[in-house]
C-alpha positions as CSV (number, residue, x, y, z in Angstrom):
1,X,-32.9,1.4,-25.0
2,X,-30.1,2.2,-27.7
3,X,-28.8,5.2,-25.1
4,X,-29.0,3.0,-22.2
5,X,-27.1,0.4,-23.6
6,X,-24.2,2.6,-24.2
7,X,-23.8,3.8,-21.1
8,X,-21.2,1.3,-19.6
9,X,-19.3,1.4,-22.7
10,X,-18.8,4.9,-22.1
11,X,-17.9,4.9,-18.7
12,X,-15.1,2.3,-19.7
13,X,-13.8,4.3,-22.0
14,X,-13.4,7.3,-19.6
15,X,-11.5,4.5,-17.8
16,X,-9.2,4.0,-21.4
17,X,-9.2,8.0,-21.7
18,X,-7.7,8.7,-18.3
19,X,-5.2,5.6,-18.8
20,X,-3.7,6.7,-21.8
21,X,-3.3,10.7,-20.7
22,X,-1.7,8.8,-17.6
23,X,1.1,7.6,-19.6
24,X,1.6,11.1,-21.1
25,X,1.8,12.5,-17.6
26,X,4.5,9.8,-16.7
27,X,6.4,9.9,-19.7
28,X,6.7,13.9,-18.5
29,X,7.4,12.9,-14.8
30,X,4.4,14.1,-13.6
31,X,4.0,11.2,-11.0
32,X,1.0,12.9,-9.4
33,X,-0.8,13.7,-11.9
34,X,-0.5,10.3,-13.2
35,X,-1.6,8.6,-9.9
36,X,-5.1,11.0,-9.7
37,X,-6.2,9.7,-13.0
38,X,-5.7,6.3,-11.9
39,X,-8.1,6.9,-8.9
40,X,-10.5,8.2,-11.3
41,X,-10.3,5.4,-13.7
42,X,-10.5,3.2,-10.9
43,X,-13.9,5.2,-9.8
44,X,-14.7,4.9,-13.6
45,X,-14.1,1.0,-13.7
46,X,-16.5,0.7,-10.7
47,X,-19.1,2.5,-12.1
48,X,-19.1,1.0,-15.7
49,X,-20.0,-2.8,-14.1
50,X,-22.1,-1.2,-12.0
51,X,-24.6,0.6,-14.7
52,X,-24.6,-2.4,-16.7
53,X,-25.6,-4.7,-14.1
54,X,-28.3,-2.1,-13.0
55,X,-29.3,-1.6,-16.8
56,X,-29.3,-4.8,-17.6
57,X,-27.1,-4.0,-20.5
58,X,-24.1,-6.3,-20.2
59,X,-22.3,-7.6,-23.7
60,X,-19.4,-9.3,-24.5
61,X,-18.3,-6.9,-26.3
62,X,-18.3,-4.6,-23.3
63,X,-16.5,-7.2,-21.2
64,X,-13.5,-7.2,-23.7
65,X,-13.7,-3.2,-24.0
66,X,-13.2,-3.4,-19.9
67,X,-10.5,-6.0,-19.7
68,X,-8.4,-3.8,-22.9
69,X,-8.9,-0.7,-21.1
70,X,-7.9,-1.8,-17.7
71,X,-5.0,-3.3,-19.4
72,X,-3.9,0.5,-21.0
73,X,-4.9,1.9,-17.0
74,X,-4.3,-0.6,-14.5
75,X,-1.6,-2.5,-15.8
76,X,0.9,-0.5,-18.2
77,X,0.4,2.5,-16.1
78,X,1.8,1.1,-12.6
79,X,4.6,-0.8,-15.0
80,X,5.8,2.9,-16.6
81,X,5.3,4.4,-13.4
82,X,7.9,2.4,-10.8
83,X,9.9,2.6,-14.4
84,X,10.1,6.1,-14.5
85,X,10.8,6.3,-10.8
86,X,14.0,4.2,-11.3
87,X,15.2,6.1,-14.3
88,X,15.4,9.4,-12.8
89,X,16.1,8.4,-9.1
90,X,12.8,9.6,-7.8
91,X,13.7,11.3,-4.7
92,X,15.9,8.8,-4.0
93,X,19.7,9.3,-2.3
94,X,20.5,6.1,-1.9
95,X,24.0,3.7,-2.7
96,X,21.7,1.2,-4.4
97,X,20.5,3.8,-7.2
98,X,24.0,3.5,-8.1
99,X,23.7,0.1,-8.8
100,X,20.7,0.8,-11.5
101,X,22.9,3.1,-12.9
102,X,25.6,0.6,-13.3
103,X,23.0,-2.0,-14.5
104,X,20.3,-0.5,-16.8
105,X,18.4,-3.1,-17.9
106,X,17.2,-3.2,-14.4
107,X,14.8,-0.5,-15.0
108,X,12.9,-2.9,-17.4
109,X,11.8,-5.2,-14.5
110,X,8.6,-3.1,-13.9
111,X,7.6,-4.2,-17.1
112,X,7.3,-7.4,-15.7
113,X,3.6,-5.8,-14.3
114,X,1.7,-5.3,-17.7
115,X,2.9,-8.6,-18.6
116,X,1.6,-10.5,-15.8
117,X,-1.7,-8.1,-16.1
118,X,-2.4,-9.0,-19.6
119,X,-2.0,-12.6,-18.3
120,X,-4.6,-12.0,-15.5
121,X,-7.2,-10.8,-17.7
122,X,-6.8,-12.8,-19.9
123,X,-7.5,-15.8,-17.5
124,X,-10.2,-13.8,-16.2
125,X,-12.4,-13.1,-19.3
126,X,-12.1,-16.9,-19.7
127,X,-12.0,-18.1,-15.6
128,X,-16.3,-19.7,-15.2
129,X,-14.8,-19.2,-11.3
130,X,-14.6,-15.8,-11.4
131,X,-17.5,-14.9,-10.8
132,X,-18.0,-13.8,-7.3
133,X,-15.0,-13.2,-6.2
134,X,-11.5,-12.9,-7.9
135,X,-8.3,-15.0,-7.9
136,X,-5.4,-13.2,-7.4
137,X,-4.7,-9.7,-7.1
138,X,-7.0,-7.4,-9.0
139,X,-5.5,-5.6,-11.6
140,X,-7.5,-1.8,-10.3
141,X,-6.0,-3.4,-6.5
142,X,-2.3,-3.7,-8.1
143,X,-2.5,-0.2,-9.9
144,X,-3.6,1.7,-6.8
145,X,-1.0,0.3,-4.6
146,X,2.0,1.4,-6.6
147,X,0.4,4.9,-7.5
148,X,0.0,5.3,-3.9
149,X,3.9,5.6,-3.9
150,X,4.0,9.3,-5.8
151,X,1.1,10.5,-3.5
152,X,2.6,9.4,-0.3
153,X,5.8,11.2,-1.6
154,X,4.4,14.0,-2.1
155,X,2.4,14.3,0.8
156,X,5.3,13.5,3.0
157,X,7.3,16.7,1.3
158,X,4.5,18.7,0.8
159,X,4.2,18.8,4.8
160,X,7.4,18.3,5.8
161,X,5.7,15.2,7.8
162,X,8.1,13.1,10.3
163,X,8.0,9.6,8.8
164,X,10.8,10.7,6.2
165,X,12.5,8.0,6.8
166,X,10.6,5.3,6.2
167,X,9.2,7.1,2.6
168,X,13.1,6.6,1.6
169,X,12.5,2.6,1.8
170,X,9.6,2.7,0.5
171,X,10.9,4.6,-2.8
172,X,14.7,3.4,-2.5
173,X,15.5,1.0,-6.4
174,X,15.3,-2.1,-4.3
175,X,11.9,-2.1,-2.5
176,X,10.5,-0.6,-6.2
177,X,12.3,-3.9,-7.8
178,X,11.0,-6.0,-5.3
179,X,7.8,-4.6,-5.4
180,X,7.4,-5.1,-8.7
181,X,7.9,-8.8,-9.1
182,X,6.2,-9.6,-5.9
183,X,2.8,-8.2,-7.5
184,X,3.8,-9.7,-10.6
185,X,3.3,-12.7,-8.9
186,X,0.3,-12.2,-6.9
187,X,-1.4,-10.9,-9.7
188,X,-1.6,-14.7,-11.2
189,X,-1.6,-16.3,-7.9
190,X,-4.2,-19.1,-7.2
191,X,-5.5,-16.7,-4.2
192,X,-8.9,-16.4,-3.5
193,X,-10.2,-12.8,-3.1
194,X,-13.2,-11.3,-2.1
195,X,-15.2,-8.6,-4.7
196,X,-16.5,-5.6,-3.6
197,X,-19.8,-6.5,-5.8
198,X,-22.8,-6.3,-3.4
199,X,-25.5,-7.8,-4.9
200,X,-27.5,-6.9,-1.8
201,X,-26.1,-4.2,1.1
202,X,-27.3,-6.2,4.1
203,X,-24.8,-7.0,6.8
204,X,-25.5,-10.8,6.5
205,X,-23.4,-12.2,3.5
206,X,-21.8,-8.8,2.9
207,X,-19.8,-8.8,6.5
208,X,-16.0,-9.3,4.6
209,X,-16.9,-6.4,2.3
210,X,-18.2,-3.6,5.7
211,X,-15.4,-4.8,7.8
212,X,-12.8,-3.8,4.6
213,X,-14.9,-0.4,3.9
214,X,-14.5,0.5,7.5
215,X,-11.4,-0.6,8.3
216,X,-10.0,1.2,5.1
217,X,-11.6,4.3,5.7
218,X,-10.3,4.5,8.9
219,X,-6.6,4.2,7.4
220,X,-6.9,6.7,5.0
221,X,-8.5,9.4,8.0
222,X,-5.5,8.3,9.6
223,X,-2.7,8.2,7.2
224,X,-3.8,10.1,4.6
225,X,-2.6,8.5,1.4
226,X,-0.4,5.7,2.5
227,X,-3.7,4.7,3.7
228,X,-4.5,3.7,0.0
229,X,-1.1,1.2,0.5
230,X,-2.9,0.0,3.7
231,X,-6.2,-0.5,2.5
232,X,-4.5,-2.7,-0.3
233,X,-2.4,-4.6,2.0
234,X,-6.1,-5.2,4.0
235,X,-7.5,-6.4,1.1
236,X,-5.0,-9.2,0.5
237,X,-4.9,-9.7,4.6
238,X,-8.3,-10.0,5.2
239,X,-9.4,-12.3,1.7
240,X,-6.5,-14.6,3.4
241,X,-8.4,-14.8,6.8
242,X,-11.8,-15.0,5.0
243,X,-9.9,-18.1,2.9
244,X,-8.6,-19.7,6.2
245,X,-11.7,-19.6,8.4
246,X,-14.9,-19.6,6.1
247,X,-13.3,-21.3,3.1
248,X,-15.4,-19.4,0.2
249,X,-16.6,-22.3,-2.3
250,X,-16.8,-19.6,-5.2
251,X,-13.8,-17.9,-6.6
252,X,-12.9,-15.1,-9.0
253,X,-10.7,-11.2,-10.9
């Protein structure tokens, strides 16, 4: 029983481990790098709730030590990241680049993401609605989409793929800028989302949850990894519809 117990705890702090050498990988440029260990802290992040649910181990304490660790991986991480994209122009050829140049303290407006994501968790930990399902954007949901942006880059030049043109939007200062407030935002937002916690894996009660798997999966068969973007942008889509048409009475992260 004294093992078992620290088994989530654990996992969460592979979650911490993979955040922090994240930041060390961005503060060297290494984009990539960086995004991969997000993906496996957000793997780790699933697991850790999921063992202590299963184990029947769960603590305050290890509630906290999730929440401070996602803050480290799923919030400062993305806020460094689009950061460290606008400070060195990643990839980008564009007249509005010149305009960062001209005004610096425009590459601090990604900070804006940690911030709101402390505030998010914060609510969270303290939120008795959150318990089911999640009110505003999740912080893992946040931190996926924006280090989907250095994956899809790279894929895209990696094999010389046709849809060049629409990478340079994604990436150019002003979609990053806007980007970064707009999840700032949603992050806090009074918006109902579905969790992907199955408390049972029948179709009945579960059918917003298979419909999101599939549909995902399909996007990222399809578009490789701006099928991560996608599956985000489904995510908020389809919690939306589920709001508008079944009006869910329970809320939550």
């Amino acid at each position: 029983m004294a093992i078992k117990k620290h088994i989530p705890n654990t996992i969460t702090c592979g979650n911490l481990l993979c955040g922090c050498i994240a930041i060390l990988q961005t503060f060297e440029g290494n984009l990539v790098m960086a995004s991969y260990l997000v993906g496996l802290a957000a793997i780790l992040d699933f697991f850790d709730g999921f063992f202590a649910r299963l184990l029947k181990v769960s603590s305050p304490i290890g509630k906290d030590l999730d929440s401070l660790a996602d803050m480290i991986t799923f919030g400062l991480v993305p806020g460094l990241m689009i950061h460290r994209m606008l400070s060195m122009g990643y990839l980008v050829n564009h007249q509005a680049y010149e305009v960062i140049i001209n005004h610096q303290w425009m590459v601090y407006i990604p900070l804006l993401i940690p911030i709101f994501s402390a505030i998010r968790l914060a609510k969270f930990n303290n939120d008795t609605r959150q318990t089911d399902a999640f009110i505003g954007v999740p912080t893992p949901a946040n931190a996926i989409l924006i280090c989907a942006i250095p994956l899809i880059v790279n894929w895209n030049t990696q094999f010389e793929l046709k849809n060049s043109e629409y990478i340079h939007f994604l990436i150019q200062p002003y979609s990053l800028l806007f980007l970064s407030v707009v999840m700032s935002f949603l992050l806090v937002a009074e918006l109902p989302l579905f969790s992907l916690k199955f408390k049972q894996f029948s179709w009945k009660g579960n059918e917003i949850r298979y419909v999101f798997l599939i549909l995902s999966l399909i996007s990222l068969i399809l578009f490789q990894y701006l099928g991560l973007a996608i599956a985000i942008v489904l995510y908020v889509g389809l919690s939306i519809l589920n709001n508008v048409f079944f009006k869910p009475t329970s809320q939550s992260n």
